[in-house]
C-alpha positions in Angstrom: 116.3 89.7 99.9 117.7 87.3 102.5 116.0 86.6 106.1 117.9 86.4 109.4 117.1 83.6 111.2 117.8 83.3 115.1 120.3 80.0 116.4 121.5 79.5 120.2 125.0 78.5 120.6 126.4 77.2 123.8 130.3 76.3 123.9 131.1 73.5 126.4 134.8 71.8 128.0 135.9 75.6 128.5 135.3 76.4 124.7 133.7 79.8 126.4 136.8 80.6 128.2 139.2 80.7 125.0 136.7 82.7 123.1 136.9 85.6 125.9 133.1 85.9 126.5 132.1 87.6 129.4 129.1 86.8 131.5 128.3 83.8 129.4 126.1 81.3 130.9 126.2 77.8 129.6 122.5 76.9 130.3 121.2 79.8 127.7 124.4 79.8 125.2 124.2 82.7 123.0 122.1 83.9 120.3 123.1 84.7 117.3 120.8 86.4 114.0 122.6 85.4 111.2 121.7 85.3 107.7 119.5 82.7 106.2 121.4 79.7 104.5 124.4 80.2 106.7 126.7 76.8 107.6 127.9 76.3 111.0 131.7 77.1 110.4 130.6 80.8 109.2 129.1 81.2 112.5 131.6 79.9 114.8 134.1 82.4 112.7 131.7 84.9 113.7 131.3 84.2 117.0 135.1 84.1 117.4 136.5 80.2 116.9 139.4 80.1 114.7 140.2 76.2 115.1 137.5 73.5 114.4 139.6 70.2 114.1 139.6 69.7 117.7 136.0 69.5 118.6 132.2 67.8 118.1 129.1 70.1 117.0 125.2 68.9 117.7 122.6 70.6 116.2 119.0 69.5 118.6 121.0 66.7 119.7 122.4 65.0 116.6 126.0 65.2 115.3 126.1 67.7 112.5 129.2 69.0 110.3 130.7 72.3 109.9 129.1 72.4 106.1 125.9 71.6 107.8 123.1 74.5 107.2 121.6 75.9 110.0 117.9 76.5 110.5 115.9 79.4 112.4 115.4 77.9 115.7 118.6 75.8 115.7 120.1 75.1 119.3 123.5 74.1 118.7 126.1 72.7 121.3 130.1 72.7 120.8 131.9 70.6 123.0 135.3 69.0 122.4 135.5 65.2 123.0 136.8 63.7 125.9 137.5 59.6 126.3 137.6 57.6 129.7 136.5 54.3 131.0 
């Protein structure tokens, strides 16, 4: 029997605003209880992204990949990278 454990998401650089979600407040992100052993790109398909290529995922600060496995407790940020100088 598989566990659900809890991860906050929060989409950055107008990544909310493609998705469509209403109300959604980039300080608190959104939660998501998804089942144990689940990698990131299964629950950015499930939260509604269908392009990855195009942007940079942190998990608690540090770079992760879309294979990456998340953990209960997870706060993960998706942003798309921007250069200047």
């Amino acid at each position: 029997m598989r566990m659900n454990i809890s991860v906050r998401i929060k989409f950055f650089s107008g990544i909310d605003k493609e998705l469509k979600l209403n109300n959604y407040n980039p300080t608190t992100g959104i939660t998501m209880d998804i089942p144990s052993g689940k990698r990131l790109k299964w629950t950015l398909k499930t939260a509604g992204m269908k392009t990855f290529s195009n942007y940079a995922f942190f998990r608690n600060g540090e770079r992760i990949g879309l294979w990456a496995k998340l953990r209960d407790g997870d706060e993960v940020s998706c942003l798309k990278p921007s250069g200047g100088g």
